[in-house]
Each structure stands twice: as structure tokens, then as C-alpha cells.
N, C-alpha and C positions, 0 to 999 in steps of 0.2 A: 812304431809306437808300442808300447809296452805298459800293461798294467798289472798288477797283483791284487787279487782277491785273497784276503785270510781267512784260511777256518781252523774254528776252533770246536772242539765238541760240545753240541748245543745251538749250533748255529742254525737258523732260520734259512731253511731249503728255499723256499719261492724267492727271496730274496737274494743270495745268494747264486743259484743257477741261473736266474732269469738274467741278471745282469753280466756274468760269465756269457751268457749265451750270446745276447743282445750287443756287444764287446766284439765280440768274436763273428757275428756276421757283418758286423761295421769293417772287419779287418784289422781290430784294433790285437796285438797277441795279448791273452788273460792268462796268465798262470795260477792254478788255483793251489796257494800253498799251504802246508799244514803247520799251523801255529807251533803245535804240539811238536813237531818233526816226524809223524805218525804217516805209514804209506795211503792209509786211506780215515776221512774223519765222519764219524756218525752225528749227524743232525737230530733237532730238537725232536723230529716225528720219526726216526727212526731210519732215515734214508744215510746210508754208507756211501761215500763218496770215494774215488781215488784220486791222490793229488801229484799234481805237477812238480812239486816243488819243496822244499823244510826248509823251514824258514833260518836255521841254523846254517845252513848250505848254499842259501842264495848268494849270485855276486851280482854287482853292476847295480845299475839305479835303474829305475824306470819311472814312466812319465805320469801314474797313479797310483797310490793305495786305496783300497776299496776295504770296510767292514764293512760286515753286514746284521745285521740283530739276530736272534733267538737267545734264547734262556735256557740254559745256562752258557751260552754262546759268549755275550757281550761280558757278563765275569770273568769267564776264562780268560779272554784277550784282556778286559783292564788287568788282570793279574800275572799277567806275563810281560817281565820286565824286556823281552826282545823285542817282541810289539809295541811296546811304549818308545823302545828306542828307535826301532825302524819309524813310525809316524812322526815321531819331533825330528828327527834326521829329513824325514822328505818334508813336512812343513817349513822347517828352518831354511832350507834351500828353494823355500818357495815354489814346489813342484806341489801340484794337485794331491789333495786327501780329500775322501768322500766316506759316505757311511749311511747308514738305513735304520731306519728303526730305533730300535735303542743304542744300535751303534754309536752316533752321534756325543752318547754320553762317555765313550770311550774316550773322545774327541777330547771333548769336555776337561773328564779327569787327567789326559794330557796338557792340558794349558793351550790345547791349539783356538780353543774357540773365545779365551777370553777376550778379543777386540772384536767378534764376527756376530753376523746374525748366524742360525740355522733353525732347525726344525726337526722333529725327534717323532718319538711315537706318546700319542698321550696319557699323560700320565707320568711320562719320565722326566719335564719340564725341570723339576727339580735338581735333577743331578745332571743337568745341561749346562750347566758354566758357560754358555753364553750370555755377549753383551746382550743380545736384543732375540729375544724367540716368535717363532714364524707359525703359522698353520698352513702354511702353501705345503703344496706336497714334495713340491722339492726349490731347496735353497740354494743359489750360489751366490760367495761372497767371497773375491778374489781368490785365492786356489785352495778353496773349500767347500764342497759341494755334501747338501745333507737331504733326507729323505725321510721321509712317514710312515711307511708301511710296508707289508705286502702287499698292496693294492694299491702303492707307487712306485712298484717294483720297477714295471714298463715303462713310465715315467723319468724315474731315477736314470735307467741303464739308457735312455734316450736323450736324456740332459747332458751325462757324461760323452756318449759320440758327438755329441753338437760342439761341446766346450774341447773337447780335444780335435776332433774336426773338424767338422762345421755343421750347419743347422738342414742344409740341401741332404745332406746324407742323411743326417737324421731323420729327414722328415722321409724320402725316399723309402726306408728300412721300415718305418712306422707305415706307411702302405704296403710294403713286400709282405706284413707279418698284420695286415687286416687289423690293427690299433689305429683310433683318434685319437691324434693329439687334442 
């Protein structure tokens, strides 16, 4: 199983890592790739990352894309036309997109969410383009999963191993790592 996380500079470190991490003790492989094509990407607080992967460079499909929020994070990635392709390529194939935060409005301004519910971070509601908005912390709506916060970080990356594995794992992981679901 294979997923991609995208960063972009500005992007939302708890968000971001926590689901990278939470991914990756599930056994799921996370490649953390740089929007940018950059060897390592600096987040909203100042944390330098090095990445797996340039998004220019990747081959093969895998089985999620993940954004995740921070500002100026979620710009970058709406304005990068290779991320808009990569996300409407894995939606249209019907394979899993997710997102966090203001992520969601990337979604959004992709056209993926016009038939779905989701859920965003508040305040962004507006440039949410979805059919029907949530305040659950985290949304799935056939292979689109969306999130609220940094502080549905745990949540978010615990909803994704459920929906790509199962719910046993997840719950299993969410005691190894002392979280209440």
C-alpha cells in the first residue's frame, strides 16, 4: 500500500508529520514528496523537512494522496498546476484523496468535492466547494476523506489506516501510541 503526502512550503508540520508517522507505523509506505521539486521543504513554523520524493519525478500510482494545511502551504499547492493534476488524476480513477485543514479547500478548488460532504478548518467553509459541509473532525465520503485541524491530526491519520486497512489496526495503533479514539 502506498500513499503520498505533499508538501509544499508553508505547510502545517503537526499535520503533516503526525500523519506521515501514523501511516508508516500502520505499515502503510508514505512518501513525503516536494510539491516544489525542492530536496527538503520548510514549514509554516519554521521546521525543514527532507523529502522522499519530487513530485516532477514520481512514477506509478498509489493508493492515496494526502494534503495537508498550513499558510502559506494550502496556496502553494492550489497554485501548482502538477498538484492539481496529480489530485483530479487520483480522484477520477476513483482511488483515495484526503486533506486537513484548509487542505480540503484545495479539494475544493479542484472540483473534487462538488458531489461530497467534507469538513475543513473553520473559517475556510467558504472556499470549500463542497455539496454539504461537516464539523466532524474527520469526513469520509466514498474516496474522500477530509479533516479539521491540527488537533485531528491523530484522528485524520487514524481514519486513513482504518479506510485503507481496517478499523482492528487502527484501533490496535491508537493504543500502541496511548490515543482515545
Amino acid at each position: 500500500m502506498k500513499a503520498r503526502m505533499l508538501f509544499a512550503t508553508g505547510y502545517e508540520e503537526v499535520e503533516a508529520l503526525t500523519v506521515v508517522d501514523i501511516l508508516r507505523r500502520a505499515g502503510i509506505e508514505c512518501a513525503m514528496v516536494a510539491a516544489d521539486d525542492s530536496e527538503a521543504v520548510t514549514g509554516a513554523h519554521g521546521i525543514c523537512v527532507s523529502m522522499d520524493e519530487k513530485l516532477s519525478e514520481i512514477s506509478g500510482e498509489c493508493d492515496i494522496v494526502i494534503l495537508p494545511g498550513g499558510i502559506p502551504g494550502v496556496p502553494n499547492l492550489k497554485a501548482n498546476p502538477k498538484v492539481e493534476a496529480l489530485v483530479k488524476k487520483q480522484n477520477d480513477r476513483g482511488a483515495y484523496v484526503a486533506a486537513i485543514c484548509a487542505g480540503p479547500t484545495a479539494l475544493g478548488a479542484f472540483g473534487v468535492l462538488a458531489d461530497k460532504k467534507a469538513t475543513c478548518y473553520p473559517g475556510c467553509e467558504g472556499q470549500l466547494m463542497a455539496k454539504t459541509h461537516s464539523t466532524d473532525p474527520v469526513v469520509v465520503d466514498g474516496n474522500v476523506i477530509t479533516s479539521r485541524g491540527v488537533g485531528t491530526a491523530i484522528d485524520f491519520g487514524l481514519k486513513i489506516v482504518e479506510v485503507m486497512i481496517d478499523k482492528t489496526i487502527a484501533d490496535d495503533l491508537a493504543e500502541k501510541i496511548v490515543y482515545k479514539r
